[in-house]
VEXKOL-547323 format. One record per residue: residue in one letter; y, x, z of N, C-alpha, C in turn. Coordinates in steps of 0.001 Angstrom, whole numbers, m for minus. Each point is the difference from the previous one (the first is absolute). Layout:
! VEXKOL-547323
res/nnorth/neast/nup/canorth/caeast/caup/cnorth/ceast/cup
A/Y/X/Z/Y/X/Z/Y/X/Z
...
***
This chain:
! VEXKOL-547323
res/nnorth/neast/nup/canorth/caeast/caup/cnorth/ceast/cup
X/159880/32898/28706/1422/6/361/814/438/m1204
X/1196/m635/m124/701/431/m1213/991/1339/194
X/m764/1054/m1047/1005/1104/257/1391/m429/m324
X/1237/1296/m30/721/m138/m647/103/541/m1007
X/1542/m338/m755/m99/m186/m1577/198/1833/m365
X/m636/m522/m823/443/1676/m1195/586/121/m910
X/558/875/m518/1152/52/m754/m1215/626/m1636
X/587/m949/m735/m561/236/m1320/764/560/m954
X/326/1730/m505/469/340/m968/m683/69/m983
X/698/m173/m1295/m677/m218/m1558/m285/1602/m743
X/m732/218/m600/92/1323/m715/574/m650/m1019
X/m229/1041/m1165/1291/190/m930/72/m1489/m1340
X/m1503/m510/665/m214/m1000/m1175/77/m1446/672
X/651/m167/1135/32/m1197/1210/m884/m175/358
X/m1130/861/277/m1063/m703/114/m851/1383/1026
X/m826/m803/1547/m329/997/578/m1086/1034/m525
X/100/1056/750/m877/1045/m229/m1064/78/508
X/m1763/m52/m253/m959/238/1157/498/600/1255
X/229/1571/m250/331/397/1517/1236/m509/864
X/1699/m526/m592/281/m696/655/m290/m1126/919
X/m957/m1045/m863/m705/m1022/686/m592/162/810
X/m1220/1180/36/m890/470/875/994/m113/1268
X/397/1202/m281/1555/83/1164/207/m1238/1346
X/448/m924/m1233/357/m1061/640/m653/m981/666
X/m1161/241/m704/m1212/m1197/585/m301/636/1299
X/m312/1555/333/m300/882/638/694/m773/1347
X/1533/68/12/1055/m480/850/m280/m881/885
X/m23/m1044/m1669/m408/m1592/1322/m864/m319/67
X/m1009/1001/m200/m1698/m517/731/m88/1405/1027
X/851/323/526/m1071/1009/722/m650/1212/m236
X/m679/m284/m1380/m657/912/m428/177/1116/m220
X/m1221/1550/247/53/934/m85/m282/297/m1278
X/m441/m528/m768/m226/m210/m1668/59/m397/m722
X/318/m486/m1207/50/m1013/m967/m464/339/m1312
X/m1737/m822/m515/m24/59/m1084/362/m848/m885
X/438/m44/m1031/340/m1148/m839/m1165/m177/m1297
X/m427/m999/555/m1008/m248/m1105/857/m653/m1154
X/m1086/m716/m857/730/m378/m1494/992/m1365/405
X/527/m43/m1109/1092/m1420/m205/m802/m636/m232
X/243/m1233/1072/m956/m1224/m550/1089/m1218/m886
X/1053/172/m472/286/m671/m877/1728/m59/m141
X/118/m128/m1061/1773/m371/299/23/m1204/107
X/1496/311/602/750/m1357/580/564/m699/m1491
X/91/m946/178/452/m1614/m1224/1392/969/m59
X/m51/266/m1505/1246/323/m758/416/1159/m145
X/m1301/1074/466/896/1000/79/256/535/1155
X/12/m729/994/1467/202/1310/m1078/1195/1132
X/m794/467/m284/m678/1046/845/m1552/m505/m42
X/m818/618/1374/m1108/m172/m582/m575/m158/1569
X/m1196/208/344/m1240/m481/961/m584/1405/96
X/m198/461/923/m1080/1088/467/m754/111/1219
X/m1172/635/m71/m963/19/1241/124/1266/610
X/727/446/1700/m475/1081/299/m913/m233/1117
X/m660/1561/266/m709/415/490/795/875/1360
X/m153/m727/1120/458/1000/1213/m1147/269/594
X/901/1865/518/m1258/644/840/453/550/1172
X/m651/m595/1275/882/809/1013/662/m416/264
X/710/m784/1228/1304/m342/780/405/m1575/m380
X/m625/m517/m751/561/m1690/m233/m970/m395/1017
X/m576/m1368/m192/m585/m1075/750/m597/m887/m1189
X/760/430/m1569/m830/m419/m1139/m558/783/m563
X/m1023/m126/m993/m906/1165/m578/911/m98/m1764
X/148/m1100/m351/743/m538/m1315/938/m1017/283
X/1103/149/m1503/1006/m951/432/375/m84/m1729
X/593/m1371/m249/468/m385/m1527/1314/435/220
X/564/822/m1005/1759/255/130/726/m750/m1238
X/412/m692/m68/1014/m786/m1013/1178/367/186
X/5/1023/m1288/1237/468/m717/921/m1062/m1036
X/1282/m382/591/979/m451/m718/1402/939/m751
X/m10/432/m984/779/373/m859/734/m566/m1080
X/739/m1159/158/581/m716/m1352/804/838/m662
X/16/m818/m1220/1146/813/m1019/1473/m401/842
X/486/1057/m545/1874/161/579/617/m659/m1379
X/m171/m188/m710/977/m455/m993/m94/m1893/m424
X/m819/m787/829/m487/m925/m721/1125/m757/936
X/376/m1177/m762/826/m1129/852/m347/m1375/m538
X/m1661/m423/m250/m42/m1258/m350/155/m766/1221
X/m519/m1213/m101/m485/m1181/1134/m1374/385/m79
X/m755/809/m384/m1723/m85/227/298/1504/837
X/783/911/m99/m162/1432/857/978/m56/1029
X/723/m858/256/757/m351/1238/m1069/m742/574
X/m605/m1270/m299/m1060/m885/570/m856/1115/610
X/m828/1218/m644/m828/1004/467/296/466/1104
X/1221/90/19/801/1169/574/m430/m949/1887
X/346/m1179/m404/549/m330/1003/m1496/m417/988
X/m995/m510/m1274/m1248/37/1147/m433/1190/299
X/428/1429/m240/m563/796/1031/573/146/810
X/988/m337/572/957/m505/1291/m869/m1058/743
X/m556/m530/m711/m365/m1287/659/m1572/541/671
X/m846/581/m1168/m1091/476/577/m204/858/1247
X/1307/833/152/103/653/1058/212/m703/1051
X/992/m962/129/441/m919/1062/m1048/m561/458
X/m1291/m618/m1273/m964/m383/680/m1446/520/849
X/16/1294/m257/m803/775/749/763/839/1448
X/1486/m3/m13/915/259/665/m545/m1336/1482
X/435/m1115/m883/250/m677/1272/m1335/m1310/135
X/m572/m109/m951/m1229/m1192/274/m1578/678/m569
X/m25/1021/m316/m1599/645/m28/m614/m87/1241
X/393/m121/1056/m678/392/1146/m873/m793/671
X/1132/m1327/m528/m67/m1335/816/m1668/m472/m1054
X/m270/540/m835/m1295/m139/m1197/m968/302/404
X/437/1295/1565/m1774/320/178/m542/m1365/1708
X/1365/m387/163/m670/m622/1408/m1307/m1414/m591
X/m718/m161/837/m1131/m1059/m385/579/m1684/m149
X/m159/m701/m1276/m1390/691/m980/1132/761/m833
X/m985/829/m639/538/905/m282/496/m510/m1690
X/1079/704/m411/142/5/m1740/750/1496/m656
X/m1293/1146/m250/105/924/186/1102/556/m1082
X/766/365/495/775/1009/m800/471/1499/m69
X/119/1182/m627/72/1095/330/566/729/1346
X/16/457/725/792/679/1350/708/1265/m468
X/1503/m547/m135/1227/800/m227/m103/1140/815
X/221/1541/m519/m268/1161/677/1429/684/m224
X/819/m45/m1229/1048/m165/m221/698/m15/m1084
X/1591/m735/444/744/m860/m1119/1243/794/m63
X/327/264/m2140/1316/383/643/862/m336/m1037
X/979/m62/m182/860/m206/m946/1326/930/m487
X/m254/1158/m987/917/558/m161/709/674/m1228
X/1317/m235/m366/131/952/m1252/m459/m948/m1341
X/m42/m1369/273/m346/m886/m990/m1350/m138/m4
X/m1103/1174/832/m1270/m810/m41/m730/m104/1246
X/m1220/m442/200/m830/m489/905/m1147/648/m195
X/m976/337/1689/m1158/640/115/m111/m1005/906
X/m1170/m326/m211/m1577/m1015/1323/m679/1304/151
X/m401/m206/1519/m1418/930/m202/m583/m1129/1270
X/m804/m152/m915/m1255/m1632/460/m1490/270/80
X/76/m673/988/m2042/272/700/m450/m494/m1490
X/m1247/979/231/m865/327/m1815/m657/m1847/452
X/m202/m893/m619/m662/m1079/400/m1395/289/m373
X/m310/1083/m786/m1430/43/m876/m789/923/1478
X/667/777/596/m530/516/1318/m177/m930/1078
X/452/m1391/m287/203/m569/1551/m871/m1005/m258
X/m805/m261/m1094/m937/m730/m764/345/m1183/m756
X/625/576/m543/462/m1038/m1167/304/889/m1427
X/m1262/158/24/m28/869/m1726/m592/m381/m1218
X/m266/m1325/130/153/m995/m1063/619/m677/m547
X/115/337/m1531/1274/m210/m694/m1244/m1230/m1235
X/1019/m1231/m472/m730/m1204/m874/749/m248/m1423
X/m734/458/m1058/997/m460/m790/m413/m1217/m888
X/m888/m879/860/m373/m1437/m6/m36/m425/1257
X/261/m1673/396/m424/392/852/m431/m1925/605
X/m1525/227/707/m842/m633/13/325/m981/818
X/m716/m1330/793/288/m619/835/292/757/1424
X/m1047/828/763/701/678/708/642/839/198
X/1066/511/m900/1002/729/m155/826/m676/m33
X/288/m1423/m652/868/m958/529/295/m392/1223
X/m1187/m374/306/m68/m618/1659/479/544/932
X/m183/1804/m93/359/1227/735/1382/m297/183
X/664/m174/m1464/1215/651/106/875/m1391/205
X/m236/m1297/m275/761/m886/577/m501/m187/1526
X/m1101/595/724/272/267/1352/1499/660/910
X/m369/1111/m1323/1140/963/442/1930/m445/m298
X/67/m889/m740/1151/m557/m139/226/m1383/920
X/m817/m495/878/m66/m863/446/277/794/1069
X/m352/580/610/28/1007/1405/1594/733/m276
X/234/543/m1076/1243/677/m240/945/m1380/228
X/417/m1134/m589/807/m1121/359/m262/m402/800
X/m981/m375/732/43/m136/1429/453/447/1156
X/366/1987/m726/m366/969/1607/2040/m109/m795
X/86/m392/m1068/2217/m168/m115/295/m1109/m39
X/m580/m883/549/1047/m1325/m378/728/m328/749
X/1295/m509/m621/1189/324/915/1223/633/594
X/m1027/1460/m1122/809/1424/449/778/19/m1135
X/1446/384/571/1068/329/m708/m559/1289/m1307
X/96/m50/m1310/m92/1277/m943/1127/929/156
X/26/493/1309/1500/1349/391/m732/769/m776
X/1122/889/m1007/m430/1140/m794/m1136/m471/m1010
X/m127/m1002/m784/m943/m237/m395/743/m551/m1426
X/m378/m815/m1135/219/m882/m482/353/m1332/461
X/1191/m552/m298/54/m1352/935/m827/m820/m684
X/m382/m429/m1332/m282/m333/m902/m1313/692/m120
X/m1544/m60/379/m1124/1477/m740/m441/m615/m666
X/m754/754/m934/m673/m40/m1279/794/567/m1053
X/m948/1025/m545/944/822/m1217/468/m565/m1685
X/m252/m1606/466/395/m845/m1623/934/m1128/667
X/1062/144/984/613/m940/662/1480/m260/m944
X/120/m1379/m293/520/m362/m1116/1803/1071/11
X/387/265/1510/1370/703/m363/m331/1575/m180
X/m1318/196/183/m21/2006/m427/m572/234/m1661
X/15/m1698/m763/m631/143/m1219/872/m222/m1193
X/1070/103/m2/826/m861/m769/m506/573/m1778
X/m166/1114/m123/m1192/274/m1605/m497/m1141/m130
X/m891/52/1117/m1180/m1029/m278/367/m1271/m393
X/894/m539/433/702/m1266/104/553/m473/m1301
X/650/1124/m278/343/368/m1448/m799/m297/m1263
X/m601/925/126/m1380/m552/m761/m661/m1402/m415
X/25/m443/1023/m1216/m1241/340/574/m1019/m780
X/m1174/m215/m1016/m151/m900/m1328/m215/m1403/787
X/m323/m252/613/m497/m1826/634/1192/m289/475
X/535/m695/m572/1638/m534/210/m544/m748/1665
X/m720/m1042/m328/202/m1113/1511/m387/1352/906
X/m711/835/340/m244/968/544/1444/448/886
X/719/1020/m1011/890/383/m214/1103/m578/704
X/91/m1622/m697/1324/m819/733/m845/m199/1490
X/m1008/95/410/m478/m368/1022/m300/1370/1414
X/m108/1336/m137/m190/665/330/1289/90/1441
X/702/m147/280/639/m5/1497/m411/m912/63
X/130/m1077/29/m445/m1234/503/m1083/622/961
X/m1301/95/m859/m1873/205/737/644/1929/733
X/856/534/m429/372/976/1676/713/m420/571
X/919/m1016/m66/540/m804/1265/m734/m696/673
X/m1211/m474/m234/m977/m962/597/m891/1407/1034
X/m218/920/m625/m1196/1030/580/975/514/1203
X/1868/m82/m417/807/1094/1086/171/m875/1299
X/32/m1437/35/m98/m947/338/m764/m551/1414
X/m1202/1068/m469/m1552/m325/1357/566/m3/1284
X/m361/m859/704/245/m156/1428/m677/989/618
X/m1845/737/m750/m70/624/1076/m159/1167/m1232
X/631/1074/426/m439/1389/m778/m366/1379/1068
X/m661/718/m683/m326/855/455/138/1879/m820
X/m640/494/404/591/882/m1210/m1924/261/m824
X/741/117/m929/m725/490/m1702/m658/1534/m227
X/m1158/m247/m280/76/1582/m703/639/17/m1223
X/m59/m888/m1153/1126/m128/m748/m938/1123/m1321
X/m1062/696/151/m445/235/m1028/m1537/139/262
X/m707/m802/93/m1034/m798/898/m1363/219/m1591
X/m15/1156/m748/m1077/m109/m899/m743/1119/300
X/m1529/m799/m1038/m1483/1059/753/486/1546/m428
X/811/606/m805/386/1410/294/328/480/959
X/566/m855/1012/887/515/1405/m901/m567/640
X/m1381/m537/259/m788/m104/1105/m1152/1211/m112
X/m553/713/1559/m928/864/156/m1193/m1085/947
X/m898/255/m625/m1406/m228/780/m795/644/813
X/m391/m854/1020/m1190/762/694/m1117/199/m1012
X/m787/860/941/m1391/m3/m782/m861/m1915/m600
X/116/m532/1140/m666/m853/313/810/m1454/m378
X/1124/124/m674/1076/m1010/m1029/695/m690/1431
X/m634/m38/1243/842/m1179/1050/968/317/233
X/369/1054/m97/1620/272/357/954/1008/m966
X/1240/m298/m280/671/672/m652/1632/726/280
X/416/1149/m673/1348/362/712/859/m243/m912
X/1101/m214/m74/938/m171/m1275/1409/1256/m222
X/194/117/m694/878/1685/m192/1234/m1060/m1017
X/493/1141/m148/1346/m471/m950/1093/m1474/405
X/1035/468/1024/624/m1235/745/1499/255/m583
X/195/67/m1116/1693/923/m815/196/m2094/m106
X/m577/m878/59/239/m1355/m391/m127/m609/1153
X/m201/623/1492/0/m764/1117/1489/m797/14
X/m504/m1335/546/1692/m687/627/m629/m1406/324
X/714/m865/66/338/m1512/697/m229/m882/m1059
X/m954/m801/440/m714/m965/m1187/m978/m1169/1001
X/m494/m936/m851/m1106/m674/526/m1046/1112/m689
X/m1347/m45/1104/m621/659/m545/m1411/m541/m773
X/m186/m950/m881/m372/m511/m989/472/799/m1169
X/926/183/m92/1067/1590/m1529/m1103/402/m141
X/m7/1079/1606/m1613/1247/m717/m1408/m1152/m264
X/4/m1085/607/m1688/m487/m462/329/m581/m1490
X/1092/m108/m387/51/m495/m1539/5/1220/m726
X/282/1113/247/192/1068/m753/m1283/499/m42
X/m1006/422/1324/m1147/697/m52/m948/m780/m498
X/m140/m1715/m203/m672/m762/m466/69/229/m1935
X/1138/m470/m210/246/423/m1415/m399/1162/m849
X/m203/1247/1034/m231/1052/m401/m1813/107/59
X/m928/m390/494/m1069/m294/173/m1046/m646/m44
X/563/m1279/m618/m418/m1291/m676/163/m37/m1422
X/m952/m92/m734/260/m544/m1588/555/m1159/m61
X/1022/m99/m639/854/m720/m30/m920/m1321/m421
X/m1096/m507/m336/m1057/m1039/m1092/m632/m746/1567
X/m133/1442/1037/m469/m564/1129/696/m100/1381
X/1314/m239/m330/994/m494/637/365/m1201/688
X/m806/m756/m761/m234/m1199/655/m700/m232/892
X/m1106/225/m582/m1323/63/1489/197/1069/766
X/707/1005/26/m174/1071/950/1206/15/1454
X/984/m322/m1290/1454/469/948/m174/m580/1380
X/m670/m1768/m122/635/m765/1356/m1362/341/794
X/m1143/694/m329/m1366/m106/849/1047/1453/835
X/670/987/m627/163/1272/802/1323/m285/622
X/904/m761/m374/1250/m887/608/m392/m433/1212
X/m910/m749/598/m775/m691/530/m812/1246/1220
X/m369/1152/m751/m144/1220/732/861/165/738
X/1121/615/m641/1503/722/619/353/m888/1206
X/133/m1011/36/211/m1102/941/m535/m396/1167
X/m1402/419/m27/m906/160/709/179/1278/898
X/163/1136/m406/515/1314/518/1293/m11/514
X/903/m702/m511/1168/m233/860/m71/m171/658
X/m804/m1438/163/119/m845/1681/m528/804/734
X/m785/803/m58/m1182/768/1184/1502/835/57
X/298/834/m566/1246/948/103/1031/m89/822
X/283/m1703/m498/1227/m40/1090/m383/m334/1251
X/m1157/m737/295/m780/m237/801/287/1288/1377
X/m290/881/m301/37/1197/438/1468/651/m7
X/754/246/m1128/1430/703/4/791/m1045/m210
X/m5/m1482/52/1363/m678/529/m780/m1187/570
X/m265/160/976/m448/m1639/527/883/m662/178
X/1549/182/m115/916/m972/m122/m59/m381/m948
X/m476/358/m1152/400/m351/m1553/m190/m1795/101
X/495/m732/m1003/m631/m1217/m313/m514/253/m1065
X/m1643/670/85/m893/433/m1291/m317/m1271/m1003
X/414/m941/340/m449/m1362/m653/1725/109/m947
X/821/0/202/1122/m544/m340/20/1071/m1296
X/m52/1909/531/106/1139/m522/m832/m401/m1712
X/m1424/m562/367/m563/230/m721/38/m1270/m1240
X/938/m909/623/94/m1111/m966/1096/511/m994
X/1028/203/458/1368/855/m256/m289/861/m1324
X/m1172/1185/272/15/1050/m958/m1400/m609/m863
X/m668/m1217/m76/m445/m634/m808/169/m64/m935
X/1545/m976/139/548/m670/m661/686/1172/m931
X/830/1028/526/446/1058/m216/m1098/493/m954
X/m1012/489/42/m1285/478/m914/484/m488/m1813
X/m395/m927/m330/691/m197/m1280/1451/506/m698
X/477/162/995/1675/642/m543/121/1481/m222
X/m1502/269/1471/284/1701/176/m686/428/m1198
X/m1222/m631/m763/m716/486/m1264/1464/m494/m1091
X/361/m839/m215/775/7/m1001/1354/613/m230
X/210/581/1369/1121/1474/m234/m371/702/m544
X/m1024/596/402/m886/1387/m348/m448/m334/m1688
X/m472/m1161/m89/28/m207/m1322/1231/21/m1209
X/1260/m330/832/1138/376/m840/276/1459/233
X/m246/581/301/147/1430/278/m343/591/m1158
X/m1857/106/m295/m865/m245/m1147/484/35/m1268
X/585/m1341/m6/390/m308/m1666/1181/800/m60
X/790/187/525/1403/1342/m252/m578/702/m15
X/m917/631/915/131/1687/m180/m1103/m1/m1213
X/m812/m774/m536/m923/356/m1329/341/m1102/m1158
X/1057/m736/m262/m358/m949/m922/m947/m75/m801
X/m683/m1016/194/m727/m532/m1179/m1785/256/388
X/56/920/1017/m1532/522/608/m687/m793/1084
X/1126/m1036/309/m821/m947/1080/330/m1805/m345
X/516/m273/m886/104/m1355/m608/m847/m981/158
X/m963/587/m343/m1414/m788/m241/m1162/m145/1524
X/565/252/1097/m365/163/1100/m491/m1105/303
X/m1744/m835/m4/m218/m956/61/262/m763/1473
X/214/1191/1099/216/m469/1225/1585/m479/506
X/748/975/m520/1561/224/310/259/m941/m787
X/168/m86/m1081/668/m1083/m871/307/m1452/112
X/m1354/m463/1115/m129/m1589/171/654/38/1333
X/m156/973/604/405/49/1597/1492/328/m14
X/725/742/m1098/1289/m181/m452/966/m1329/m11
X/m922/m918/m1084/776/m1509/m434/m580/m415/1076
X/m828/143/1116/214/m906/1241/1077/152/689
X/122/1393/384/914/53/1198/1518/m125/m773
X/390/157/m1442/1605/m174/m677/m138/m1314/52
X/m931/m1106/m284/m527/m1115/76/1338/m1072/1383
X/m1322/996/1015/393/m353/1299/1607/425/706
X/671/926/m965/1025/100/651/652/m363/m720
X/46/m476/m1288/422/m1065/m681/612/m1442/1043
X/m917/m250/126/m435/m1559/810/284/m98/1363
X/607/1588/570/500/m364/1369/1413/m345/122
***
């Protein structure tokens, strides 16, 4: 059940104190104790960090992950407003669609204990996933770690399609051509470049969308022991998309780009397969035939966003991309010619 919120004051350096936190975690779990074990990592940029406690006495959990948000007060780019705004969003999404993640089949995601927003920053305190058996972490990751996890995105667009992104990103995915304009900036491939609304007017376009995890890579997936099933963490990029985005994004990220060819459409071909059973089950109204022709077709555009994303934010480090490059002059090709 979701406690309520707690109020987060800063010590003298903006930034919480062990025993404050304790405090607080104490609150909205129940608990008669709180140890705080170590930081398991900071947050991207700076903006706070990840910790594991230990409750004793009076919760219903034994451990819980607390994600501390602390941004800087002085920054006013487009990349720390963009920040700013998916932890609004991450909250909204454990706020109002985590829940709907545990009904069957399942696509496991953390269980919100509580959310709060205050004073410019944000506290989660989220079921430990490494206690609930998913304490396998990949920093390769094999055929069935693929398979796992485009199960799990197939079940996640299945168990939203349809659903309005309230409080969410209308737009998800954290390289969406209007939250990038740097990037845009940047980007050396002129036809690219002159072409880039176009291929997000085509993706904003989908008849059928659903919502996105929107940052869909093997860092943000947890494993079972046994690779068949997986939970996914980090939703600051949830929103409204076809959901092909995340299978072009988590594909790209997991595939050598040399074996892109032979790989992409055998696990394409996966995802698709898991859909239909999905909706099968969570929309038997769907027209799974129509859905899946739709975000097919969509598939080529959703890798070659993400690929313009790429060349802005690194010039010159992904050029030579033997996969992206040809699959590029197809689809500028093709919208050339429409």
């Amino acid at each position: 059940m979701l406690q309520a919120a707690v109020t987060l004051p800063p010590n003298a350096s903006g930034k919480l104190a062990p025993a404050e936190l304790t405090e607080r975690i104490a609150r909205a779990t129940q608990a008669e104790k709180v140890e705080l074990g170590g930081r398991l990592q900071s947050l991207w940029g700076g903006y706070g960090e990840l910790w594991r406690a230990q409750l004793l006495r009076g919760s219903q959990e034994t451990s819980v992950v607390v994600k501390v948000v602390r941004p800087p007060r002085d920054d006013t780019s487009v990349s720390h407003r963009r920040k700013l705004r998916s932890y609004d969003v991450e909250r909204a999404f454990y706020a109002r669609f985590a829940e709907r993640c545990a009904e069957p089949p399942v696509c496991s995601v953390p269980r919100p204990l509580a959310l709060e927003q205050r004073d410019g920053g944000w506290l989660f305190v989220l079921e430990d996933l490494d206690a609930s058996g998913f304490g396998q972490r990949r920093a390769h990751a094999q055929a069935p770690e693929i398979a796992a996890t485009l199960r799990w995105l197939a079940r996640f667009h299945a168990r939203f399609l349809g659903t309005p992104p309230e409080g969410l990103w209308k737009v998800g995915t954290y390289w969406q051509l209007s939250t990038r304009p740097d990037e845009l900036a940047r980007l050396r491939h002129r036809p690219l470049k002159a072409t880039a609304s176009r291929i997000d007017a085509h993706l904003n376009a989908a008849r059928f969308k659903t919502l996105v995890h929107g940052d869909a890579k093997l860092e943000n997936v947890c494993f079972a022991p046994d690779r068949d099933e997986v939970a996914l963490v980090d939703f600051q990029y949830a929103g409204g998309g076809a959901g092909v985005k995340d299978v072009a994004y988590l594909l790209s990220g997991v595939v050598a780009p040399r074996a892109c060819s032979t790989l992409v459409p055998s696990y394409l071909d996966d995802y698709f397969r898991e859909l239909r059973e999905a909706l099968a089950t969570l929309a038997p109204q769907a027209d799974a035939a129509a859905v899946e022709r739709e975000w097919r077709e969509l598939f080529p555009l959703a890798w070659v966003d993400f690929y313009r994303f790429l060349l802005g934010w690194a010039p010159g480090q992904f050029d030579d991309d033997p996969y992206s490059e040809p699959l590029t002059r197809e689809v500028l090709a093709q919208l050339k010619s429409a």
